[in-house]
N, C-alpha and C positions, 0 to 999 in steps of 0.2 A: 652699235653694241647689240649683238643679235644672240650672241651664245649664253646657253643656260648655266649660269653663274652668279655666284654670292663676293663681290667683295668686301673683305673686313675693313670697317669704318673704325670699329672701337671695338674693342677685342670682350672688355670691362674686365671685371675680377677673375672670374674662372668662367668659361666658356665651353663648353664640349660636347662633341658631336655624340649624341647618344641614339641608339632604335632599343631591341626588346633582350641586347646582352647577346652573351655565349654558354646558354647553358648545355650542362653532359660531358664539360670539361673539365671537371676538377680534380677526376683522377689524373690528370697530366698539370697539375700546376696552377690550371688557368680559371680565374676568377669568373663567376659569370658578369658582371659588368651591368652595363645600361642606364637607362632611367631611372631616376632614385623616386619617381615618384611618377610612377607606370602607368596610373588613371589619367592624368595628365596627358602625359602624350601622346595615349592612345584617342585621346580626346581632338588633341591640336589634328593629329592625322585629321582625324575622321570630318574635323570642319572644311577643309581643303580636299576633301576628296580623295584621301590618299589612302593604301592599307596602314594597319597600326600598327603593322611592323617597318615600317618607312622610317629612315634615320631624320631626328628632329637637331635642334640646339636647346639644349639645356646652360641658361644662366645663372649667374649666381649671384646675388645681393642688388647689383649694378647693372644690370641688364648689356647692353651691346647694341652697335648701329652697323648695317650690315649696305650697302650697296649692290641692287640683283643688275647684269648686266640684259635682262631681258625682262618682258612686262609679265609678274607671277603672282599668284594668287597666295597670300600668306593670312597665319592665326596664331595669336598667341594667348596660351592661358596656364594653368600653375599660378604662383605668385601674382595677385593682383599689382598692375604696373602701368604707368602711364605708355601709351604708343604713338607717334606722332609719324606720319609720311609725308616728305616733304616740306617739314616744317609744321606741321596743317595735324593737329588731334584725331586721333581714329581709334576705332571700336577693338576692346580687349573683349575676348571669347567669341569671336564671330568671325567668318572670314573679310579679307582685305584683299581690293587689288592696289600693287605697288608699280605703277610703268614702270619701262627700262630707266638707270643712271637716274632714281627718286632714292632719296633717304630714307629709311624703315630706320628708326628709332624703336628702343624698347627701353624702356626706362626702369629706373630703380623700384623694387619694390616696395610696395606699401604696407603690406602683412606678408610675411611667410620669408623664403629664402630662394626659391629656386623656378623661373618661369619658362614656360617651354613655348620656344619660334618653328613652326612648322611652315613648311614653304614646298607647292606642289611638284609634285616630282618627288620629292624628299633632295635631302641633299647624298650625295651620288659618291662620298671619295671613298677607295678600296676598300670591299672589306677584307679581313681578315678574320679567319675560322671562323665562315657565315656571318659574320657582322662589324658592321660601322663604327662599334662602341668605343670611344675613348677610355681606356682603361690607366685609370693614373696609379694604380698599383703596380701592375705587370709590365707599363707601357707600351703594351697591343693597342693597333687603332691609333686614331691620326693624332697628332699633338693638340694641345690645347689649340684654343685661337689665338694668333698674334693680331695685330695691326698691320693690313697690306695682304693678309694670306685669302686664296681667292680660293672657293668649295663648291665643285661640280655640280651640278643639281641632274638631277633627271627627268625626261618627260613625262608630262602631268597623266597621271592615272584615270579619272576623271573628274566632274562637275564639282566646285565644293559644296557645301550641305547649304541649305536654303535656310536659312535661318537669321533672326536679329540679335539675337544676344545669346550664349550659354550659362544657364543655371549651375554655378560649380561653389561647395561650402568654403568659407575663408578658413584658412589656414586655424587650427584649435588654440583658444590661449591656453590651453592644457592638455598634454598628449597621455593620453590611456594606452597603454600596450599589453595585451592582454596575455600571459607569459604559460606554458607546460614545463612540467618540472626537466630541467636538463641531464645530461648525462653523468655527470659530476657532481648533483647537489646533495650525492654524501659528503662530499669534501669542505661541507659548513655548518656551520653550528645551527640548531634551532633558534637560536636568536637571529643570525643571519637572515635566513630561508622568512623568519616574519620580519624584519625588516626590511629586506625585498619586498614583504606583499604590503606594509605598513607605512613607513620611512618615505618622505618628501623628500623628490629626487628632481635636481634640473639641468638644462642642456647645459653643457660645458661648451667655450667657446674654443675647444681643440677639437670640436666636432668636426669632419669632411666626409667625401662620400663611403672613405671605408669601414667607420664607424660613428657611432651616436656616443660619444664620453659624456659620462656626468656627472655632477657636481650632489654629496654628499654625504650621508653614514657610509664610512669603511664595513663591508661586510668580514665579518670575522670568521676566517677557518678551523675548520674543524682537525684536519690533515697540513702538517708540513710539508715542506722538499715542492718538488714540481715535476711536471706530469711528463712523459714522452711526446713529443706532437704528434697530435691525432687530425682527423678531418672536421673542419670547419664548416657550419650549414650560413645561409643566410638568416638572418632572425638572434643566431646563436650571442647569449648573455656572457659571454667571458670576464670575469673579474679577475684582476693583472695585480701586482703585487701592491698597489695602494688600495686596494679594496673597493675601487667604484667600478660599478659594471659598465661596462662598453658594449653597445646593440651594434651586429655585423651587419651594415649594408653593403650593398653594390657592389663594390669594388674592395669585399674584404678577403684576408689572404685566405688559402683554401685549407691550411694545415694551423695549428697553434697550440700551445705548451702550458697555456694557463687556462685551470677549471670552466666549465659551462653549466651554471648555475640556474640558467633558463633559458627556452624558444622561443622567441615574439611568435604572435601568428601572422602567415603574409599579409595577411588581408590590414593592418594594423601598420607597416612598415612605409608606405608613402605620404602619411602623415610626418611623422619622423626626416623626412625628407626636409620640410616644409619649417622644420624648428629652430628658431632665431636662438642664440644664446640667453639663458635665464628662463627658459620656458618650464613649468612644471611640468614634470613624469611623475607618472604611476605607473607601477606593474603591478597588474592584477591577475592569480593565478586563478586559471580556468583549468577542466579537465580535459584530457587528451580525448580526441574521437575515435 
């Protein structure tokens, strides 16, 4: 077993190949994609040696066991998670060598939701419009992970970082999002607009990577009827006709028909990655720069 390759051992819940997205696309349809939680795996890179634009795996809840068919240097961090090779415990936020035909285990999460396996080289399968991204909205980019499906890898860029552990915050038991007013928030009452800034709000578990739902006060409109579909930002607050706001990540559509009552700021958006269902939110309105 000499070739640079990943086989799928355990696929786990959701699985997918992600690097840093397609953005400059969305006037054609296409979502930008990637990483939902982009510190992360510019991090996993960076321990392995790799640029941070390098296609990682991003897991969900349950981690995945992966089988490399050649001996690769691998890292994982995001969600704290148990990682075993070979049976045998090994270090989370640090790099790992795994020989050829050894078990890489990544285990379930302990805090958070979404852990990311970097493996040097990155893993290598076509991209599509400049990137690797799994896009489960548009379905660009390669399918999820099955059980059995084997993922190119690429030769290693260089050395991985010299280091024993990485310093990374556990996942928030409370997510702050820090929100500018949107382009739609006439269309809600002043009661609404402070209940947004006021109102204990928490993850909903219909959460996935294209939006953050959540659970609480229906914001009440100011305007009936509904909007024409206009352009969709990342960040973008849209409130849908039960009145809880939906935060757009990663893989959200690029056009939509109901109000934007607020921006997350980027910087604020891979925590949200990271939110188990039942987490409290806050949006907290800041002024635009």
């Amino acid at each position: 077993m000499t070739d640079r390759a990943l086989v799928v051992v355990r696929a786990g819940a959701l699985t997918t190949v992600q690097d840093r997205g397609r953005p400059g696309y969305a006037h054609l349809g296409v979502p930008r994609s990637g990483a939902l939680d982009a510190p992360a795996a510019a991090l996993v890179n960076r321990l392995v040696g790799n640029p941070p634009d390098a296609a990682v795996l991003e897991t969900t809840l349950n981690g995945c066991a992966v089988r490399p068919r050649s001996t690769v240097t691998v890292a994982v961090c995001g969600a704290p998670c148990p990682v075993a090779v070979g049976g045998r415990p090994a270090a989370w936020g640090a790099p790992v060598l795994v020989r050829a035909g050894e078990l890489l285990e990544v285990g379930a999460a302990t805090a958070g939701v979404r852990s990311y396996l970097a493996v040097g080289g990155g893993v290598a399968v076509e991209p599509v419009l400049g990137s690797r991204a799994t896009d489960l909205l548009s379905g660009l980019g390669p399918a999820p992970l099955a059980d059995g499906m084997v993922l190119p890898l690429g030769a290693p860029y260089g050395p991985p970082a010299r280091v024993d552990g990485t310093p990374q915050p556990r996942p928030p038991a409370e997510i702050v999002l820090r929100v500018i007013p949107g382009p739609r928030a006439d269309w809600f009452t002043a009661r609404a607009l402070r209940d947004l800034a006021t109102r204990a709000y928490r993850v909903s578990a219909a959460s996935n990577r294209i939006g953050l739902r959540t659970e609480g006060p229906a914001l009440e409109r100011a305007r009936p009827g509904e909007l024409p579909s206009e352009g969709m930002v990342l960040g973008a607050v849209q409130v849908p006709p039960d009145g809880r706001p939906v935060v757009f990540l990663a893989d959200h559509p690029t056009t939509g028909g109901y109000p934007v009552i607020a921006v997350v700021r980027a910087a604020d958006l891979p925590a949200a990655a990271q939110a188990l269902p039942g987490t409290p939110v806050r949006f907290v309105p800041v002024r635009r720069r």
